[in-house]
C-alpha positions as CSV (number, residue, x, y, z in Angstrom):
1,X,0.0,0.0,0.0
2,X,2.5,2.2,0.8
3,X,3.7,1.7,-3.3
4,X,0.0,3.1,-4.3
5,X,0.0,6.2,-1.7
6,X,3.4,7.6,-2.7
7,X,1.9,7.7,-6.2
8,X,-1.1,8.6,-4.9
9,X,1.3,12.0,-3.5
10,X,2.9,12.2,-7.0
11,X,-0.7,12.2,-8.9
12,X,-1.8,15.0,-6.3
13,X,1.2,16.8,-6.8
14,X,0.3,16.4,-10.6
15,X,-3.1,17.9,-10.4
16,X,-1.7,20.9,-8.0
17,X,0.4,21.5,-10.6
18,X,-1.9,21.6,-13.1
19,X,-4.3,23.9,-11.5
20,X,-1.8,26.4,-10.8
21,X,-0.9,26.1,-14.4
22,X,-4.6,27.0,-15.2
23,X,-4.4,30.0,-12.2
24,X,-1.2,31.5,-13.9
25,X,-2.4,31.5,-17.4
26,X,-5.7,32.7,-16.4
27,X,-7.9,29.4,-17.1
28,X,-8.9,28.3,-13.6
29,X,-12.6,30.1,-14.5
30,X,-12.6,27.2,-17.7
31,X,-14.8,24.4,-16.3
32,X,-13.9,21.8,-19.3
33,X,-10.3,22.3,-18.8
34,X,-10.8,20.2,-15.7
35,X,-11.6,16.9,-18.0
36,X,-7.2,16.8,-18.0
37,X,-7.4,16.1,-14.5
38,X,-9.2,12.6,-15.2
39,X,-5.9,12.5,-17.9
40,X,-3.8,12.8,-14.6
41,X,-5.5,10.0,-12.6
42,X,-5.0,7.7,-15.4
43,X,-1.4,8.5,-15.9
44,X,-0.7,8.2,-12.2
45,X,-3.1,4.8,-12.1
46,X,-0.8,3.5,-14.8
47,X,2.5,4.2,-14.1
48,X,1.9,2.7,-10.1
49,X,0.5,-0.4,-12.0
50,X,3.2,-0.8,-14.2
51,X,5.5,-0.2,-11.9
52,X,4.4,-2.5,-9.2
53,X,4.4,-5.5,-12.3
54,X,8.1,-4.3,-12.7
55,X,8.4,-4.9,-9.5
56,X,8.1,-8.8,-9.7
57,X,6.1,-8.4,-6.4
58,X,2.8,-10.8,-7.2
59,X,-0.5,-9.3,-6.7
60,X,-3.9,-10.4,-7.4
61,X,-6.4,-8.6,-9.3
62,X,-8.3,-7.4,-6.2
63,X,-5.3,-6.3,-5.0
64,X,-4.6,-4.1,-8.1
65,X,-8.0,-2.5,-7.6
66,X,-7.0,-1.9,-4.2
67,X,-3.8,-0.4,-5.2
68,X,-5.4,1.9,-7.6
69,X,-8.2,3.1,-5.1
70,X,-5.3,3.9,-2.6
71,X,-3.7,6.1,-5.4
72,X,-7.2,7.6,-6.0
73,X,-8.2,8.5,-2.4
74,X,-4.2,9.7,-1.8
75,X,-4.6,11.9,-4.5
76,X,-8.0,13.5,-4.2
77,X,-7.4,13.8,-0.4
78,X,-4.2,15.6,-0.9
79,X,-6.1,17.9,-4.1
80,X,-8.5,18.4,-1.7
81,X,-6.5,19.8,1.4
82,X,-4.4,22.0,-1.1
83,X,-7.6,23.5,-2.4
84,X,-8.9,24.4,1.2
85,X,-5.4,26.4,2.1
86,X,-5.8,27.8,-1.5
87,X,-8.9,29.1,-0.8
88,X,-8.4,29.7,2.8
89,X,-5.2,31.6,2.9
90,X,-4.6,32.6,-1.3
91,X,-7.5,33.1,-3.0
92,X,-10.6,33.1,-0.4
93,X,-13.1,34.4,-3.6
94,X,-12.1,31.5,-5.9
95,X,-15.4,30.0,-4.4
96,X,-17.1,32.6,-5.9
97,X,-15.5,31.9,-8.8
98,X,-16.6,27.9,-9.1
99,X,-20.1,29.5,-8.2
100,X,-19.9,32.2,-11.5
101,X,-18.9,29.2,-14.3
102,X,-22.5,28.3,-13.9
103,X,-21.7,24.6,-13.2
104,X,-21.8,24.1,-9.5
105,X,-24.8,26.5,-9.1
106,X,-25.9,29.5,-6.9
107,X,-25.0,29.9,-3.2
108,X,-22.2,27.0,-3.4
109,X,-20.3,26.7,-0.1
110,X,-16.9,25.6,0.2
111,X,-18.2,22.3,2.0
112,X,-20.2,21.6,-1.2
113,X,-17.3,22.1,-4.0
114,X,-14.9,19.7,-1.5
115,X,-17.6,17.4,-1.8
116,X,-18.4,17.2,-5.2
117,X,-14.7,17.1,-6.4
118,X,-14.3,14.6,-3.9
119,X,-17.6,12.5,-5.5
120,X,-16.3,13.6,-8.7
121,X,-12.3,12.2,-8.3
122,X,-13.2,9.0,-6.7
123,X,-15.7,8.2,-9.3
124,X,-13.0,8.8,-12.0
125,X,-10.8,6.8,-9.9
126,X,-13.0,3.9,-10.1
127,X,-13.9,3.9,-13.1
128,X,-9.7,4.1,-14.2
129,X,-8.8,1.5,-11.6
130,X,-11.2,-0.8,-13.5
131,X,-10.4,0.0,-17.0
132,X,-6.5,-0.2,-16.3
133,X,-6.5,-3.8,-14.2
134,X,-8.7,-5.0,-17.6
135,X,-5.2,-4.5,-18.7
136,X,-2.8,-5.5,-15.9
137,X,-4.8,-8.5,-15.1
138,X,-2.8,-10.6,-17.5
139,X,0.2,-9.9,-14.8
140,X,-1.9,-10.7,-11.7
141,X,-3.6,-13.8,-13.1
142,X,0.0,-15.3,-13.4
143,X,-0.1,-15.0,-9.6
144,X,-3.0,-16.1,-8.3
């Protein structure tokens, strides 16, 4: 486990990155911008998975899925504690901002917007975790 939460760091670290990308150049307002976040999962989700069949440590198919939810709750976690000091300490209107792309709605609290991109990362997490051990499975059925 402690293989998928250090990727898990390096995944959050990817999506920090890439949202102060999107401050910088202005594009943090751009709602569909955010689809390259679910492009960072997966590229996180992959490389731990490869790495761990590089590894030559066996693993089960369950396990894989375990290993890829770890990365997933690592990572939004993290996102999601950098985004409270962001908008704690930084940038205490970007709230108002997420309310103003018309997306999360009218009279959105912070509470809210933690939630839903915490709904919204694990689902994507899921849903990669699965697609990518449809692929690695051929390495964990070897050691079953």
């Amino acid at each position: 486990m402690a293989h998928s939460i250090r990727y898990g760091l390096r995944t959050a670290l990817g999506l920090i990155l890439y949202f102060l990308l999107m401050k910088i150049l202005g594009l943090e307002t751009n709602f569909f911008l955010r689809i390259f976040n679910f492009f960072i999962l997966i590229g996180g989700t992959y490389l731990m998975l490869r790495s761990t069949v590089a590894s030559g440590r066996p693993f089960s198919y369950l396990e894989g899925l375990a290993y890829g939810f770890t990365l997933t709750i690592t990572s939004v976690v993290t996102f999601l504690l950098f985004m409270a000091l962001y908008t704690g300490i930084i940038d205490p209107n970007f709230v108002a901002v997420l309310e103003s792309s018309g997306m999360w709605g009218s009279q959105l609290t912070l509470q809210q917007a933690a939630f839903a991109i915490f709904i919204e990362g694990m689902a994507s997490g899921a849903i990669i975790s699965f697609s990518w051990m449809q692929y690695f499975k051929k390495y964990a059925a070897r050691t079953l």
